[in-house]
N, C-alpha and C positions, 0 to 999 in steps of 0.2 A: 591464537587463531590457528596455530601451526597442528598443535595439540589437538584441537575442537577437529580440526577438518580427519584426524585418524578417527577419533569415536566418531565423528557423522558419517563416514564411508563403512564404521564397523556394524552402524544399527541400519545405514539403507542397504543391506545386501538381501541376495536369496538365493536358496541351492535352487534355484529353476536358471538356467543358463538362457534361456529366452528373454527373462525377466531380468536378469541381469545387466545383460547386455543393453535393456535398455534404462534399467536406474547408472550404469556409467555413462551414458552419453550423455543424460540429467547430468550429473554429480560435475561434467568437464565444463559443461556452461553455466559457471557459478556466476552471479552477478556483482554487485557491489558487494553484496554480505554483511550491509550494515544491520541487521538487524540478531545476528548473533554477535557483530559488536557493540549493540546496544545493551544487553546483556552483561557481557564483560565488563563492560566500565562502568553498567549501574555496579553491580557484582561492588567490582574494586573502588566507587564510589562511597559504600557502606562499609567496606571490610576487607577479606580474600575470598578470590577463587575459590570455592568448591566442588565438588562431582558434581553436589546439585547445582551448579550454575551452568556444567557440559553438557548435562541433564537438559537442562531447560533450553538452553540455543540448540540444540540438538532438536527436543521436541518443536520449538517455532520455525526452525529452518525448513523439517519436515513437512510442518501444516503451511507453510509458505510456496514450498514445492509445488503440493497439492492443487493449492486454490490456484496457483497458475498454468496449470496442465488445464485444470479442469475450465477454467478459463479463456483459453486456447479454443477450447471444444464449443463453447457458449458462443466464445466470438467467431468462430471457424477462423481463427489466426495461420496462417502457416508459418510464421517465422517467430521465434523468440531470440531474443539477443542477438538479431544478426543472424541465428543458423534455424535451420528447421526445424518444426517442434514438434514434438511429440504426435500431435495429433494430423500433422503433414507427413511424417514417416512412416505412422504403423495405425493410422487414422482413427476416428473417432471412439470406435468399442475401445479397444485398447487401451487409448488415452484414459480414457476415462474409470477403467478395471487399475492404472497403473497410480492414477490418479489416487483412488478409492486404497490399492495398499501403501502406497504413502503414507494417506492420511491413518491408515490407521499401525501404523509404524512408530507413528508420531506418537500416539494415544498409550500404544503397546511402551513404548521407554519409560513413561511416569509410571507405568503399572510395575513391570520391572523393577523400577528402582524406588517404589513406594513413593513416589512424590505424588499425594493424593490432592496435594492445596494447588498445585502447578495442571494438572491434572483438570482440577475445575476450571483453572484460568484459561487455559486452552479450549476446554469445553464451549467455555460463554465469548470467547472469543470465534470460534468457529460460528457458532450461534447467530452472532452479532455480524461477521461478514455474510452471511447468507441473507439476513433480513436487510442488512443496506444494499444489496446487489438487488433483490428480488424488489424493493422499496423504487429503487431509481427505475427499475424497467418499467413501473407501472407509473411512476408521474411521469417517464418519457413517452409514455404511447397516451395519457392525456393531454401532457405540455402542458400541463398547471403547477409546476412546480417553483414554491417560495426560496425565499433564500433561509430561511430556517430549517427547513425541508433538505435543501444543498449540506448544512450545515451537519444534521443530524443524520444522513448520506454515509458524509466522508466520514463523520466520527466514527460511524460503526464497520465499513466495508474496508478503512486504511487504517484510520488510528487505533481500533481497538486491538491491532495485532502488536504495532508498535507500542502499546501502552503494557501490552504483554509483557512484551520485551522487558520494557525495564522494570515492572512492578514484579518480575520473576527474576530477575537478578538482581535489586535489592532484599528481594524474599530469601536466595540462596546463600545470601552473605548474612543473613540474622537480623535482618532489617527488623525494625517493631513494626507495629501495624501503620504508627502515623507516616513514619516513611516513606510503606510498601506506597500507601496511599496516594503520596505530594509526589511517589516516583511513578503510578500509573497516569497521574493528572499530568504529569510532563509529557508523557509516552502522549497522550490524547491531543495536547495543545500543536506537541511536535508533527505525530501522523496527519493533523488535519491541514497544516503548514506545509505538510510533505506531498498531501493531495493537490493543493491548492495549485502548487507549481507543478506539478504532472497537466492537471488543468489550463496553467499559463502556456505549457508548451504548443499546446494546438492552436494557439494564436498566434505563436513567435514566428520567424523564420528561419528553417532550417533545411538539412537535407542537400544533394544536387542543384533539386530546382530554385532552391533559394527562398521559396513558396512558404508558408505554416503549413502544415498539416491538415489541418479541419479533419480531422479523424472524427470526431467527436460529432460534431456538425454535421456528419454522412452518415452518423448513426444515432442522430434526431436527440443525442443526450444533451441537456442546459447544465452547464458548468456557470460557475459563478460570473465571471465575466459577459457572457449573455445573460444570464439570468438579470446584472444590474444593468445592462443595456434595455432590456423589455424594461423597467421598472421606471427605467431614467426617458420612457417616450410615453407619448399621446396613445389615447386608445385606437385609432387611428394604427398609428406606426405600430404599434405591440402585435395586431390583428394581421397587418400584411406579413411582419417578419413572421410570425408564429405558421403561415400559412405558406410560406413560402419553404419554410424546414418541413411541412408537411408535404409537401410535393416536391423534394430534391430529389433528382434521379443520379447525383455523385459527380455533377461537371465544375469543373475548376472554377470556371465563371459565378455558379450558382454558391458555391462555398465562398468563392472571393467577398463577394455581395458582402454576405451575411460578415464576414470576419472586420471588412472594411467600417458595416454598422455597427461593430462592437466597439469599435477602435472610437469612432466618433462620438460614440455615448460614455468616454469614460471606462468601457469594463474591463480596460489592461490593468487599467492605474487604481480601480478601486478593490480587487481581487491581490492586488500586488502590497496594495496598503492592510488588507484585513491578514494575506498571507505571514505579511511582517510583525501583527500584530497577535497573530499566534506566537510565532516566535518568540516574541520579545516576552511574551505572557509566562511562556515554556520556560527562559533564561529564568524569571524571575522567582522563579519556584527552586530552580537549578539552586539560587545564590540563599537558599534556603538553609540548602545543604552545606556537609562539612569542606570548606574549601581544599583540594587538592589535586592531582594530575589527573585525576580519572573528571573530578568537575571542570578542569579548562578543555579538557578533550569533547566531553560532551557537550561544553557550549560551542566548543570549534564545528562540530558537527552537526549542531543547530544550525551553526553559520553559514555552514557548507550545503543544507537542505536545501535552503529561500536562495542561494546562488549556483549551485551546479548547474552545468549544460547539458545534460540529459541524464 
């Protein structure tokens, strides 16, 4: 990782000193960065490290950058990680011009170093998160959204970058195809496990006040735990809630509401059971593979997904 982070800071630069200036203040609020070590340990899962595995975390870290600047911008976020974002410091044009050379930063490294297979992968994954963003915004502004619907959401908007991940770093380590394969189906079961519980948080309690969030719920999107709350009521109960998210003006009371009905229908516990059930879908693929340091770490990290605190 020590390694990775010289080549990532050697392929985000630019002689514009404007621009600069703001790919390092990017590059200092790195987050977890599990998903160039999901990379690596598919990577060392298969085989060894090579260029083309720094290659490849390099290109995902990039389009990851990306889609969360430009995301920033969609949401009008002013904070990421705690500090200000991009699009709070040098506002929206900018964002979204710094956004755009990211992304193509990213694209630019496989061309570079001829990774034309990694290349497509990134392609149909950029692809794939754009149609599950643009997909949820419009069953959120009908509010007919199923749970299959949910499902086919997160697989493309979260999981198909993680499934990048690792189906390009068993790619990089000489994987065959059935591999690459059982390694992007882990990436998928894992990303969608890793939504899930992004999604559990806006019910939990955290923060100051002690309160859940309702982030989600202020912005009229059904995450799976409402979604089985409408599913688990009367046509009756389904029509008031669904009408009541329609006319929320963002007060604690009116979010409280609604979290309090989720809680009563079930939709922590049955979100938390299907979350698990990614998971355990994901290990079972994992124990496919050849057993050793790089698979106890990735089940570890499975583990660590469905339990982290944010």
């Amino acid at each position: 990782m020590e390694d990775f982070e010289i080549f990532f800071r050697s392929q985000a630069q630019s002689p514009y000193k404007s621009l600069d200036f703001i790919l390092t203040h990017i590059a200092r609020r790195k987050g977890k960065q599990l998903r160039p070590l999901f990379v690596f340990l598919s990577a060392k899962l298969i085989g060894e490290v090579t260029q083309s595995t720094y290659v490849a975390a390099t290109m995902i870290e990039l389009l990851h950058t990306a889609t969360l600047i430009h995301d920033d911008v969609v949401d009008e976020a002013y904070e990421r990680r705690g500090f200000w974002s991009v699009n709070a410091l040098w506002r929206s044009k900018i964002a979204v011009l710094v956004g755009d050379f990211i992304l193509s930063k990213g694209l630019m490294v496989s061309v570079e170093h001829k990774e034309y297979d990694m290349l497509e992968t990134m392609s149909n994954a950029v692809k794939e998160m754009s149609e599950g963003e643009l997909f949820q915004i419009e069953k959120s502004r009908k509010m007919d959204i199923t749970e299959e619907d949910y499902y086919s959401i997160i697989r493309k908007k979260t999981a198909s970058l993680i499934a990048a991940c690792t189906s390009s770093g068993a790619r990089s380590a000489g994987a065959d195809s059935s591999s690459v394969t059982k390694m992007y189906e882990f990436g998928i079961l894992l990303g969608m496990a890793f939504q899930i519980k992004d999604d559990l948080f806006d019910f939990q309690t955290s923060g100051l006040t002690g309160k859940p969030s309702g982030n989600d719920i202020k912005e009229k999107k059904l995450t799976l735990p409402l979604i089985h709350a409408l599913n688990s009521s009367n046509k009756k109960e389904k029509q008031e809630i669904i009408s009541q998210i329609k006319k929320l003006k963002g007060k604690r009371q009116e979010v409280d509401s609604i979290i309090a009905f989720v809680k009563h229908k079930g939709g922590i516990e049955y979100a938390e059971q299907k979350m698990i059930e990614c998971r355990n879908n994901a290990i079972a693929i994992l124990h496919e593979m050849a057993d050793n340091q790089s698979r106890q770490a990735l089940e570890e990290l499975a583990n660590y997904i469905v339990t982290r605190k944010n």
